[in-house]
C-alpha positions as CSV (number, residue, x, y, z in Angstrom):
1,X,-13.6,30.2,-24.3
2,X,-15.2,28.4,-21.2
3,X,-14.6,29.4,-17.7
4,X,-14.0,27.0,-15.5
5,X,-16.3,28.2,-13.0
6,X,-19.2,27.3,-15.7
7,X,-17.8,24.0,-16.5
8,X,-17.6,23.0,-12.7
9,X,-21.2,24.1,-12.4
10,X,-22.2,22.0,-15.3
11,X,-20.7,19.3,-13.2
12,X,-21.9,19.8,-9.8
13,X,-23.5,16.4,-8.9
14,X,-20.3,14.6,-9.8
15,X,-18.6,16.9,-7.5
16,X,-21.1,15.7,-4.3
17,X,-18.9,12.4,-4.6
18,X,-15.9,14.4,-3.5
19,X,-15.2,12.2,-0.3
20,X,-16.1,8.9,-2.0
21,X,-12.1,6.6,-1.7
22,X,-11.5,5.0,-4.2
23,X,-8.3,3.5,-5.8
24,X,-6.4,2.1,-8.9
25,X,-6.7,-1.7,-7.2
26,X,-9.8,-2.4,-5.2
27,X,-9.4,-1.7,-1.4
28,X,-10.7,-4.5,0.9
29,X,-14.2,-3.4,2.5
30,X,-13.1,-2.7,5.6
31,X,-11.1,0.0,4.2
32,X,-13.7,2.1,2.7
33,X,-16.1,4.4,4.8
34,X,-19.5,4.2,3.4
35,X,-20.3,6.6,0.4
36,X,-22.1,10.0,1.1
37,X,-25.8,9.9,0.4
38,X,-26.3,12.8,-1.9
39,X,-29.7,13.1,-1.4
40,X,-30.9,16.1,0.3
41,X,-27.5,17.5,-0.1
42,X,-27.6,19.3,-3.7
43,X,-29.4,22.1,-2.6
44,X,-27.2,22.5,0.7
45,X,-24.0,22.5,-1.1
46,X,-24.7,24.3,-4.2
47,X,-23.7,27.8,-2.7
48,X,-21.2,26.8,-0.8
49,X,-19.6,24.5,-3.2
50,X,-19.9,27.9,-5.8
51,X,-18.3,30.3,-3.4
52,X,-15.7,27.5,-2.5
53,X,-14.8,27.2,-6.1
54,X,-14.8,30.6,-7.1
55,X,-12.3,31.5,-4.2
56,X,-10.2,28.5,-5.5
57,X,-10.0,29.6,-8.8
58,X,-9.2,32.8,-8.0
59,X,-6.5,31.8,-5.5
60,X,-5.2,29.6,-8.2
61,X,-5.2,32.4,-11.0
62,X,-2.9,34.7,-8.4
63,X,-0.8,31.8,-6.9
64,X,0.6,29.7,-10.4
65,X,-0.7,31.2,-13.0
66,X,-2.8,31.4,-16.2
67,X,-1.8,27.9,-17.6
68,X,-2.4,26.5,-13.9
69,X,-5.8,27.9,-14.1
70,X,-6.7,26.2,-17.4
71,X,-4.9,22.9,-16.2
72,X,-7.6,23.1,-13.4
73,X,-10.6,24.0,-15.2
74,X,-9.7,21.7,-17.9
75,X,-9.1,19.0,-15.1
76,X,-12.7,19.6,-13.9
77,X,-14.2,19.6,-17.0
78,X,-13.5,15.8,-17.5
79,X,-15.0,14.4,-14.2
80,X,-17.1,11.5,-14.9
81,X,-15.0,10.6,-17.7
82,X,-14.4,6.9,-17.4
83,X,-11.1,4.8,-16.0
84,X,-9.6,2.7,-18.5
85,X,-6.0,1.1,-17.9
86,X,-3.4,2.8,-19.8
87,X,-6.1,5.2,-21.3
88,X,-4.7,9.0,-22.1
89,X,-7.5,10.7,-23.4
90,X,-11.3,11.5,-23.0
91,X,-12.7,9.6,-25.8
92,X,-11.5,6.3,-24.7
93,X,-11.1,7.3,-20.4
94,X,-8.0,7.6,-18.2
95,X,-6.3,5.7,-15.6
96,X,-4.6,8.0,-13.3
97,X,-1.3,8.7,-14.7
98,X,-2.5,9.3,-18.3
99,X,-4.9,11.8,-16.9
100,X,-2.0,13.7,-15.3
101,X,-0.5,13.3,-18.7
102,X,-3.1,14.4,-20.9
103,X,-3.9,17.4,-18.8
104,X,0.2,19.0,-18.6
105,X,0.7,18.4,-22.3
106,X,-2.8,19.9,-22.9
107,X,-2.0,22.9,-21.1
108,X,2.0,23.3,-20.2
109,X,3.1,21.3,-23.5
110,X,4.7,19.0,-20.8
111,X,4.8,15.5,-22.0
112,X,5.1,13.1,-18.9
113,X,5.8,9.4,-18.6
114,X,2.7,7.3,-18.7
115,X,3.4,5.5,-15.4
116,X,2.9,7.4,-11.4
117,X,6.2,5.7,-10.2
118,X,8.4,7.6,-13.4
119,X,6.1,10.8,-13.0
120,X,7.3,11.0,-9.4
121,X,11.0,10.8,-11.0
122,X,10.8,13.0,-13.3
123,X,9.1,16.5,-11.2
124,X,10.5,18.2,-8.0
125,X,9.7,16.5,-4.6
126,X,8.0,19.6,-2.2
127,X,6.7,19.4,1.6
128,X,3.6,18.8,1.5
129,X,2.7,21.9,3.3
130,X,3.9,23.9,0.3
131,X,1.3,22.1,-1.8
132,X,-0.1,24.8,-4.3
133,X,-3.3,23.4,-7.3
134,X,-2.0,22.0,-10.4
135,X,1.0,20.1,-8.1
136,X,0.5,16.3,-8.2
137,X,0.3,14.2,-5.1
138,X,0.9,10.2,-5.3
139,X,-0.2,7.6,-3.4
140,X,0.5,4.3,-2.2
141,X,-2.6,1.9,-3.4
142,X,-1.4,-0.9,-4.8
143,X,1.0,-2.1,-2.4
144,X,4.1,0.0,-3.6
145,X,5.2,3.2,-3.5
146,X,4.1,5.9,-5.4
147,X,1.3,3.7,-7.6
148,X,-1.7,6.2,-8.0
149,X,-1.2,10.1,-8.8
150,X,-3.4,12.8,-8.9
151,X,-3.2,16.4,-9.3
152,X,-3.9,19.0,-6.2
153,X,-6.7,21.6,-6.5
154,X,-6.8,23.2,-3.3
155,X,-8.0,23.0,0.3
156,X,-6.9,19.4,0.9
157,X,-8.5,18.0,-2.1
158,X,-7.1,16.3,-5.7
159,X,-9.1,15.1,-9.1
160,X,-7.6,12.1,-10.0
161,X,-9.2,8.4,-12.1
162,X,-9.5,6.2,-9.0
163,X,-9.8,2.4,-10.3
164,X,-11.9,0.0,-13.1
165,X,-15.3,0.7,-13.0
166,X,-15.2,4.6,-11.6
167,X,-14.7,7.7,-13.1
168,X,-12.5,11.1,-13.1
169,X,-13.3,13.0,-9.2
170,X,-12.5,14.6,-6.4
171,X,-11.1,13.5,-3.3
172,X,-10.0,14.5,0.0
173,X,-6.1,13.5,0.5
174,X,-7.6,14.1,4.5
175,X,-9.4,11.9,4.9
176,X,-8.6,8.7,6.8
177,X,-8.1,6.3,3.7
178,X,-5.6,8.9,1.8
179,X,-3.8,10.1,4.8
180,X,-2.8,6.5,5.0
181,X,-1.7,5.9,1.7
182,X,-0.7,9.3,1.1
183,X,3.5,9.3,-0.7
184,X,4.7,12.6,-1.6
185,X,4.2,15.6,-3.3
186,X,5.1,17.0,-6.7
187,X,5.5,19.9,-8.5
188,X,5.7,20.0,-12.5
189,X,8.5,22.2,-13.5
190,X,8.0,24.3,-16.3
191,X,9.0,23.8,-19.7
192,X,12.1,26.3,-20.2
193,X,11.8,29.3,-21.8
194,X,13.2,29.0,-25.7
195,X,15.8,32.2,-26.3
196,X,16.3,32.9,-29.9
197,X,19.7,33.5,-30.9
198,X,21.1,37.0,-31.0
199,X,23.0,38.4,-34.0
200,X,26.7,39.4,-34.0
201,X,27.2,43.2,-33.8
202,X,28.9,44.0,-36.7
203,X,32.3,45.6,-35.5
């Protein structure tokens, strides 16, 4: 059994494109900030970036869960995997909603719609300030409402498949592009509980 802190180290120079905006359709240039030069910046980050995600985990762990937990670690475990439209596993890549799919039926046995606009229909709208990992946040990107999802891992920041040509990563909803675009938030509910019948007493 991995730990997601060990996968997420295994993956810490994908993680240093963690402000990088991208999208499902291509944003115009002037949209885009220009892309964090990771040099130099490895060796800054890589104890912060380990305490920061060590206190994440374990704020996840106590705030939703086991199966939470795993969603995230699972979740992390993928970046760099590639976008592909209408993709819904690893071997062949993601675009965004099948990578929210593929990630709750993994780990909740929750099998979603494969398109953002029905996954938004089908989970719980929350305030945003009541945002808690493994909730999914959707964006507008492509001109419409709720047309790019991703899935909330704490302290303002979601792992989602941007767009054609990128990969699963991080992002921060803060920053100037996402705030923008940003929809709604989501929560996931759980799959209910099945209760096996109980006998008749005999009388």
């Amino acid at each position: 059994m991995y730990s997601p802190l060990s996968v997420l180290l295994k993956k810490l120079p994908c993680l240093l494109v963690l402000v990088t905006p991208l999208v499902c359709a291509a944003p115009g240039d002037d949209d885009v900030p220009a892309p964090v030069n990771p040099v130099g910046i490895l060796s800054q980050w890589t104890g912060q970036l380990t305490g920061q995600l060590t206190g994440q985990f374990s704020q996840a762990k106590q705030t939703v869960g086991e199966k939470t937990t795993d969603l995230l670690g699972q979740a992390m475990g993928l970046l760099g995997v590639p976008y592909r439209r209408g993709g819904t596993n690893e071997n062949t890549g993601f675009d965004c909603s099948g990578f929210v799919r593929h990630l709750y039926e993994q780990s909740f046995g929750k099998l979603l719609p494969h398109r953002a606009a029905e996954q938004a229909k089908v989970t719980e709208a929350i305030d945003p300030n009541e945002l808690k990992p493994g909730d999914l946040v959707f964006f507008n990107t492509m001109k419409r409402a709720f047309s790019h999802v991703g899935i909330y891992v704490g302290d303002g920041k979601f792992i989602h498949s941007p767009r054609a040509g990128k990969s699963v990563q991080v992002d921060d909803m803060r920053s100037a592009y996402w705030k923008k675009r940003f929809n709604g938030a989501r929560r996931v509910e759980p799959q209910p509980a099945t209760t096996q019948a109980t006998p008749d007493t005999p009388h």
